[in-house]
C-alpha positions as CSV (number, residue, x, y, z in Angstrom):
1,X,-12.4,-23.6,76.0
2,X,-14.0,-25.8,73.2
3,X,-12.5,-23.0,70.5
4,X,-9.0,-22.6,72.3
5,X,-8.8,-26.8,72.0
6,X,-10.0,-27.1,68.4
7,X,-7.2,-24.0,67.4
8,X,-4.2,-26.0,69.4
9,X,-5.3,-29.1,67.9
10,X,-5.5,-27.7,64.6
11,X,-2.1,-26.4,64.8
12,X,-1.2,-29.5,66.1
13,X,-2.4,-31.4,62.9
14,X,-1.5,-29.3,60.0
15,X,2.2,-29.2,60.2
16,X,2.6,-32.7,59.4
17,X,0.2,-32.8,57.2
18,X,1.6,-29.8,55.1
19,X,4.7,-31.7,55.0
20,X,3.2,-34.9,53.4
21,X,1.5,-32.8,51.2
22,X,3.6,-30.5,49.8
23,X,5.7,-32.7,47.6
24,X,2.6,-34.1,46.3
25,X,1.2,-30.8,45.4
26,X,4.8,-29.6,43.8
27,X,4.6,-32.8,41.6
28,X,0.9,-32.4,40.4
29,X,1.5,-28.3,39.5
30,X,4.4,-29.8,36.7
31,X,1.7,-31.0,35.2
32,X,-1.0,-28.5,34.9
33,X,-0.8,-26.4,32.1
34,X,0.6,-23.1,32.0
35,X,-2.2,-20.3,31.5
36,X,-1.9,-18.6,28.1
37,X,-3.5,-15.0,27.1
38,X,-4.7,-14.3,23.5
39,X,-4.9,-16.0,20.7
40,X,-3.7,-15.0,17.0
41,X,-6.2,-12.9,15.5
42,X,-7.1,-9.9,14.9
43,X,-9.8,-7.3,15.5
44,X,-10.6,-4.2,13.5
45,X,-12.2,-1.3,15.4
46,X,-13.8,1.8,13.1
47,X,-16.2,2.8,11.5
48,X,-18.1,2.0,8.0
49,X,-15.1,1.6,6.4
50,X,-14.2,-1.2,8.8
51,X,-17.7,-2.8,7.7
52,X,-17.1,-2.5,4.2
53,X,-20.4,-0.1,3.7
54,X,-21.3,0.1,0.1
55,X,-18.8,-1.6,-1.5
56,X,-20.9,-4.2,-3.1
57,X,-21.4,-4.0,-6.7
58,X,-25.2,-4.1,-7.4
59,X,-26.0,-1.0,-4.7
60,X,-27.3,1.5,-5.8
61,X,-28.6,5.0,-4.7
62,X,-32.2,4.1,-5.0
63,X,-34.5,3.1,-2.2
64,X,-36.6,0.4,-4.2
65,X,-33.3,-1.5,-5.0
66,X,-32.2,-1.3,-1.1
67,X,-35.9,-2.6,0.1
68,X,-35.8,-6.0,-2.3
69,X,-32.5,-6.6,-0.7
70,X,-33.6,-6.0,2.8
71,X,-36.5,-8.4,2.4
72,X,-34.5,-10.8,0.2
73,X,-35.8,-10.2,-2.8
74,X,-32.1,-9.4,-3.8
75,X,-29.0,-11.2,-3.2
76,X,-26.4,-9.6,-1.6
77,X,-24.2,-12.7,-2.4
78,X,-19.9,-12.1,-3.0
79,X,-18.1,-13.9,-5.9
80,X,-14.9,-14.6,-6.4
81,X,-15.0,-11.9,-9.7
82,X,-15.6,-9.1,-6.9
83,X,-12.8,-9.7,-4.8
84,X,-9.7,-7.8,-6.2
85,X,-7.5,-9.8,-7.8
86,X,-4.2,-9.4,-5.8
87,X,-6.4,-11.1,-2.7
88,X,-8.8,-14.0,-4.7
89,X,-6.2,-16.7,-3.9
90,X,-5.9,-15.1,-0.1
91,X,-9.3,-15.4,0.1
92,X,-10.3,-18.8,-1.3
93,X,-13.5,-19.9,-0.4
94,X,-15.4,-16.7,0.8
95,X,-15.9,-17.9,4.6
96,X,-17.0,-14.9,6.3
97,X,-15.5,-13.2,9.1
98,X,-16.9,-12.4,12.8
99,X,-19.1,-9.6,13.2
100,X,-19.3,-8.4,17.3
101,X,-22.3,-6.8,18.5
102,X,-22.2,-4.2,21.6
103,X,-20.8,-5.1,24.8
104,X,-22.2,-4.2,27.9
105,X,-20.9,-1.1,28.4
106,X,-23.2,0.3,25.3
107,X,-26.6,-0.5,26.9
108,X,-28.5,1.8,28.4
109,X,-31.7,0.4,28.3
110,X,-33.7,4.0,26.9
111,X,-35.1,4.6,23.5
112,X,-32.1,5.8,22.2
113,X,-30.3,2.4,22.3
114,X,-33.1,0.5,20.6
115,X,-33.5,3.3,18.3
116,X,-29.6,2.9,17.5
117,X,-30.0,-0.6,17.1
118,X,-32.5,-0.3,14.3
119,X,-31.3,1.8,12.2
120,X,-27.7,-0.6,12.4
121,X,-29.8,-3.6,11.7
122,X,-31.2,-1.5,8.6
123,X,-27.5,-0.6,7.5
124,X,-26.1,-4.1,8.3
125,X,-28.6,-5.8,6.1
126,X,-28.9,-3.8,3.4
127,X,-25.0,-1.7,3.4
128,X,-22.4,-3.7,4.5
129,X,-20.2,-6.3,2.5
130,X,-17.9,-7.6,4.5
131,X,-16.2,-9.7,2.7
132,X,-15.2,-6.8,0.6
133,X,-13.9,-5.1,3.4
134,X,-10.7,-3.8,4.1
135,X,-10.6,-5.5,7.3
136,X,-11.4,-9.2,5.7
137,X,-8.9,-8.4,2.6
138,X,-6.2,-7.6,5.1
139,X,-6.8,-10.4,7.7
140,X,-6.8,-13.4,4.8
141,X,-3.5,-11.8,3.0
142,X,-1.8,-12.2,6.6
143,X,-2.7,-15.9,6.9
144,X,-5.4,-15.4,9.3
145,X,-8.9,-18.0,9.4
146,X,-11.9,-15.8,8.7
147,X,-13.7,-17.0,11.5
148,X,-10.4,-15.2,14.1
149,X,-11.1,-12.0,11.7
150,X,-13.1,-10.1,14.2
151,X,-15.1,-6.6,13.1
152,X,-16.0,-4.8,16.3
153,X,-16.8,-1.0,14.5
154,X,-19.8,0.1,13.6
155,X,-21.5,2.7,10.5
156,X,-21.3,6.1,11.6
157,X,-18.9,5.8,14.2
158,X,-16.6,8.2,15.4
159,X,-13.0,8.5,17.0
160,X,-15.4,8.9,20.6
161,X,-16.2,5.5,20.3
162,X,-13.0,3.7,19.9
163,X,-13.2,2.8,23.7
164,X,-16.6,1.7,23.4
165,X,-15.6,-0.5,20.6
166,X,-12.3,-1.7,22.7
167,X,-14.4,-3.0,25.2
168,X,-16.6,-5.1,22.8
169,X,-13.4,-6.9,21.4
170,X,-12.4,-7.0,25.7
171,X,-15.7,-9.1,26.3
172,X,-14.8,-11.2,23.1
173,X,-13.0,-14.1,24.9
174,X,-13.0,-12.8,28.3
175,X,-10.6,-10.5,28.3
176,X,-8.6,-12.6,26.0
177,X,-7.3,-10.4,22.9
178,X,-5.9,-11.3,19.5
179,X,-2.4,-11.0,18.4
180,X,-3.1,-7.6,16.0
181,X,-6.0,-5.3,16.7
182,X,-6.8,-2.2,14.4
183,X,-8.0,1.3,15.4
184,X,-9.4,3.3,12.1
185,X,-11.6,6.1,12.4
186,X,-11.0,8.0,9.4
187,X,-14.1,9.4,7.9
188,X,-17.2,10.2,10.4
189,X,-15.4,12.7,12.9
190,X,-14.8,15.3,9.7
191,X,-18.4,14.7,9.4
192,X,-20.4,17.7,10.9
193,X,-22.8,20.0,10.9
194,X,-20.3,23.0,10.7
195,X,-17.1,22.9,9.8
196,X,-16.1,24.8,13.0
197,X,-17.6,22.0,14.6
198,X,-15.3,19.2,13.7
199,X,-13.1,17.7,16.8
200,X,-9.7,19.2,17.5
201,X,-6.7,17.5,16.4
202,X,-5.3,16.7,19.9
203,X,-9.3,15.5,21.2
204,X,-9.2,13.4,18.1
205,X,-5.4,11.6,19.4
206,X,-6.6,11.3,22.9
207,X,-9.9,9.6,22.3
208,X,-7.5,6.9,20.0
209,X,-5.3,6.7,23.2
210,X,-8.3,6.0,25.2
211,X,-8.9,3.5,23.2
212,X,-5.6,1.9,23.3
213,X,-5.5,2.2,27.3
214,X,-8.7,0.6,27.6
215,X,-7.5,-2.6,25.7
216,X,-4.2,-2.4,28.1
217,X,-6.0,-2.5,30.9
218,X,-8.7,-4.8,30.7
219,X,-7.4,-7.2,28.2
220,X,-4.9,-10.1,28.4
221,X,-2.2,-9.7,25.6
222,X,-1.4,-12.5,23.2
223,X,1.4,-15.1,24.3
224,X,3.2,-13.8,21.6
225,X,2.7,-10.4,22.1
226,X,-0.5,-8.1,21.1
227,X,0.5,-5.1,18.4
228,X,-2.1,-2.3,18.6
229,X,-2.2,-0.9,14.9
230,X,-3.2,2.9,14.3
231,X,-3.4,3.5,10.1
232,X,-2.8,7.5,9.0
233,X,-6.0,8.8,8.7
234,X,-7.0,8.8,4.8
235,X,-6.6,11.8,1.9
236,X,-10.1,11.6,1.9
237,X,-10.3,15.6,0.5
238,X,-9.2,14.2,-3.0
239,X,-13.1,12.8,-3.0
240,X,-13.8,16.4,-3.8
241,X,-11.3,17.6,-6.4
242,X,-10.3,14.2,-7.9
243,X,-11.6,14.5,-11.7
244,X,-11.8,10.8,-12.0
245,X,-13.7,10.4,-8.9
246,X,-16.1,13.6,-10.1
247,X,-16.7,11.6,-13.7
248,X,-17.4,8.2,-11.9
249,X,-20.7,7.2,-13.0
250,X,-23.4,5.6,-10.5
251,X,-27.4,5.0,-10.4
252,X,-28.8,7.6,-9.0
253,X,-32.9,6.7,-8.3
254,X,-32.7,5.1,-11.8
255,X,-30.6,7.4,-13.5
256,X,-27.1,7.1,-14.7
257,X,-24.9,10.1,-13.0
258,X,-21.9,11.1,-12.5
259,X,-20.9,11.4,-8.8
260,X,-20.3,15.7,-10.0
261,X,-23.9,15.9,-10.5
262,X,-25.5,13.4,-7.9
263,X,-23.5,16.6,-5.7
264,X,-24.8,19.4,-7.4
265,X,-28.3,17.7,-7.8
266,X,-28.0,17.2,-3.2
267,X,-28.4,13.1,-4.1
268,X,-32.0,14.3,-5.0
269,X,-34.1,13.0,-8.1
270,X,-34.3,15.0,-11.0
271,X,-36.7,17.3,-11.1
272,X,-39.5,17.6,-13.7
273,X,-39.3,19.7,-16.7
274,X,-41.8,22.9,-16.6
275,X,-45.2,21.8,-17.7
276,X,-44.0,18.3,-17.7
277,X,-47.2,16.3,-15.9
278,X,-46.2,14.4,-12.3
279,X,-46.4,10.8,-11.8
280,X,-48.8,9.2,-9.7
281,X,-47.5,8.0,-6.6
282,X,-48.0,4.5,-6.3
283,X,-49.2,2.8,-3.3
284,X,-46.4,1.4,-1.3
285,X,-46.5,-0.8,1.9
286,X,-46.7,1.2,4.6
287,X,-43.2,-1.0,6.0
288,X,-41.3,0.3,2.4
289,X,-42.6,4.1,3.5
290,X,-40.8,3.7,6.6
291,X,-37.7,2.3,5.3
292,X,-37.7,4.6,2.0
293,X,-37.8,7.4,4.9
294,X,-33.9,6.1,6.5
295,X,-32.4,4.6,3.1
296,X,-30.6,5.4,1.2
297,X,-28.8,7.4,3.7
298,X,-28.1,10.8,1.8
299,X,-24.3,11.4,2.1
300,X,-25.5,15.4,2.4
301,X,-27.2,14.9,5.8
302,X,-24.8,12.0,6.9
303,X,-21.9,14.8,6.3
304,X,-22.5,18.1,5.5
305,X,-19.1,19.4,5.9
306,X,-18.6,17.5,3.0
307,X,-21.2,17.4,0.4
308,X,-22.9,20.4,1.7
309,X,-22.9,24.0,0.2
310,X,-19.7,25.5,0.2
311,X,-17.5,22.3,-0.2
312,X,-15.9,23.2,-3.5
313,X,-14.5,26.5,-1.9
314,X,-11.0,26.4,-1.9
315,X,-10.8,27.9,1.6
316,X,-13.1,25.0,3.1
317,X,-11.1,22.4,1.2
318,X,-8.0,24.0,3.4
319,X,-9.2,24.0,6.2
320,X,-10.3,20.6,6.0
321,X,-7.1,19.6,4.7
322,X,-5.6,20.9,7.4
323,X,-7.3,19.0,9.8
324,X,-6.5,15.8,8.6
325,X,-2.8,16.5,8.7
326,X,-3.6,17.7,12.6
327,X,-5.2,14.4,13.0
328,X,-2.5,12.3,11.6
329,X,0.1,14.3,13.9
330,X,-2.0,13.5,16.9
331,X,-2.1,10.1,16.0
332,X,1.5,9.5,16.1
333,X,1.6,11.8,19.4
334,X,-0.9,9.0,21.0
335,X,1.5,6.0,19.7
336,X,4.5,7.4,21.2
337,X,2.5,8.4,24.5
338,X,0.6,4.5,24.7
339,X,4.4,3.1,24.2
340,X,6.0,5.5,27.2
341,X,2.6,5.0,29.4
342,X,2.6,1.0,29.0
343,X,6.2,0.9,29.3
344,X,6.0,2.7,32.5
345,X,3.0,0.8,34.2
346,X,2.9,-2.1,33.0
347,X,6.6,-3.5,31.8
348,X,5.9,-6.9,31.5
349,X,2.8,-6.8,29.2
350,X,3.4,-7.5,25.9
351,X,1.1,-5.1,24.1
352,X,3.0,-2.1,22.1
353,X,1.4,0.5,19.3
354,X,2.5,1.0,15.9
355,X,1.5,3.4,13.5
356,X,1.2,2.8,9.8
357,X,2.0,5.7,7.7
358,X,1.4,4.4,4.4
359,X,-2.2,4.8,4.9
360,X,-1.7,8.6,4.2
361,X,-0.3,8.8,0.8
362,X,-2.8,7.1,-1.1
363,X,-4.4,7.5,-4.2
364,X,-7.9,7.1,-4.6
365,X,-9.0,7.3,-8.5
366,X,-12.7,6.3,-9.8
367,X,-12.5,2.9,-10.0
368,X,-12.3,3.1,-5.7
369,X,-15.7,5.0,-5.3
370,X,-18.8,3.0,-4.8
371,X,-22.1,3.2,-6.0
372,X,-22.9,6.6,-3.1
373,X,-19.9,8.4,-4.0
374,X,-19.3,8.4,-0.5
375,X,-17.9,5.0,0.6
376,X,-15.0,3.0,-1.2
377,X,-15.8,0.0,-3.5
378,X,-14.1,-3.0,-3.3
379,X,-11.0,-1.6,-5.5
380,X,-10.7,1.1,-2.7
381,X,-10.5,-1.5,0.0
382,X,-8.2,-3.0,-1.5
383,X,-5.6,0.0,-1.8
384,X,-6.3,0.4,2.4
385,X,-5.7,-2.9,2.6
386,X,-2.4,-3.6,0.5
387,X,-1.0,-0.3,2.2
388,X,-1.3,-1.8,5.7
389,X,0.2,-5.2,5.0
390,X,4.2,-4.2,4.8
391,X,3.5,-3.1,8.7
392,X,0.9,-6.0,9.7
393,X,2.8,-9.0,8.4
């Protein structure tokens, strides 16, 4: 009975109470303020490129040189002379822009993950310049502060990890995402072993769509809207015909090269001449043996497909070549198909892809190689970045 009494009187009670309430509770919700998603920014998701690996200056391909900056010995400092000069006023001041570490989803607790994490903390320190970076360069020319410049990639990344890297920028600001977000894997998934072993065109579009989808549905769009951004992958072939780029000179162990025989010699030291006697080797600390052992990273083991044997033939060159157009094909297909797939599950949400084809014509010279011969110097960052902008702004 006591539970019967206690439901009639509370039925009893509430109506008039809802009624004096109600108007009250109208009136206060004019003046709470609407919720809001996003924020204008913008987050760049890729690989070394994205970091702006090796585009400092005063790298070089010599271990000794990559130690004393590690431990500090060497400044890695960026002046105002480095930046290109189309971007110095864009760029006033040099703040730098926000690098985001691995989300949840990327821990798995076993050796592997801490073993990953070294050998990033090693490139991070000693690589990657990123206020020389595409990414920065980009972000300041479209009016962006450098602390809502947001670099989620990571060195040696891959198309395969483009949802991985969506859900770091997801975590961000609690699901909040920024007004442009870029997707650029355009180096690492050519990279292999063997060239047969290089993803598929159409497994290379649908990991980029994966990406995309993740950000769709986990992430709150921008008030304004969110504008997923998916640059043509890069003519990065010419690094291996280009004569300019074959006659760029670099320091190679403390040698002056050109990038034609840092290839030929496998990034390796010179050898001694016959008869010629061999240097002592002189005692090292045993913390410069370990780190001599990872860096520099040689550009023939990072990507043999590449700088391996056989990468002047002319039928390798093809095939590569012909890859890359596959790729960019693919990545329009996953554009079009994130566009008709948002459209149809989610029609209110204000996040749409665009792809930028003016990332596909252009031309890389010496000037745009860095000290490895591998990554783009601050010149060649500049190019990426200046194509992207007509699209972006």
């Amino acid at each position: 009975m006591r539970v019967a009494v206690t439901k009639k009187y509370s039925r009893t009670m509430s109506k008039p109470l809802m009624k004096l309430l109600r108007p009250t509770m109208l009136l206060a919700s004019l003046f709470v303020p609407q919720s809001t998603y996003g924020f204008d920014g913008m987050a760049v998701l890729g690989d070394s490129l994205s970091t702006g690996a090796g585009t400092h200056p005063s790298l070089e391909f010599d271990s000794k040189i990559l130690w004393n900056i590690f431990n500090g010995t060497s400044s890695m400092a960026v002046t105002e002379s480095m930046i290109p000069p189309e971007f110095r006023e864009a760029t006033s001041g040099l703040a730098a822009p926000q690098r985001v570490g691995p989300s949840s989803r990327e821990n798995d607790g076993g050796s592997g993950w801490i073993w990953h994490n070294v050998i990033q903390t090693l490139s991070a320190r000693t690589l990657d310049t990123h206020l020389l970076s595409y990414s920065y360069l980009l972000g300041r020319k479209l009016g962006l502060p450098a602390n809502e410049i947001y670099l989620a990639g990571e060195n040696g990344s891959t198309s395969q990890h483009a949802w991985l890297h969506a859900a770091r920028v997801v975590e961000l600001k609690n699901k909040e995402l920024p007004s442009r977000i870029v997707i650029f894997y355009t180096g690492n998934d050519l990279c292999t072993q063997r060239i047969d072993d290089i993803i598929e065109g159409q497994a290379y579009g649908q990991e980029i769509l994966k990406g995309m989808k993740y950000l769709a549905l986990n992430g709150n769009a921008d008030a304004n809207g969110t504008r997923i951004f998916i640059p043509g992958f890069l003519p990065v072939t010419s690094f291996l015909h280009e004569p300019s780029i074959l006659a760029h000179k670099i320091r190679l162990h403390g040698e002056e090269v050109t990038c034609q025989e840092a290839r030929t010699r496998m990034f390796g030291a010179k050898p001694p001449l016959k008869n010629e006697p061999v240097a002592p080797v002189p005692d090292v600390e045993p913390e410069f043996a370990l780190f001599s052992a990872v860096m520099p990273p040689n550009p023939v083991l990072l990507c043999p497909t590449f700088f391996g044997l056989g990468r002047e033939d002319s039928a390798h060159q093809s095939l590569l070549a012909n890859r890359i157009r596959s790729f960019r094909e693919e990545q329009r297909k996953a554009v079009e198909q994130f566009n008709e797939w948002r459209g149809l599950k989610f029609p209110g949400r204000n996040i749409s892809a665009v792809y930028i084809d003016e990332t596909e014509s252009i031309k890389f010279d010496g000037q745009d190689v860095a000290g490895d011969c591998f990554h783009l110097s601050a010149m060649g960052h500049a190019k990426i970045a200046q194509a992207m902008l007509t699209k972006m702004r």
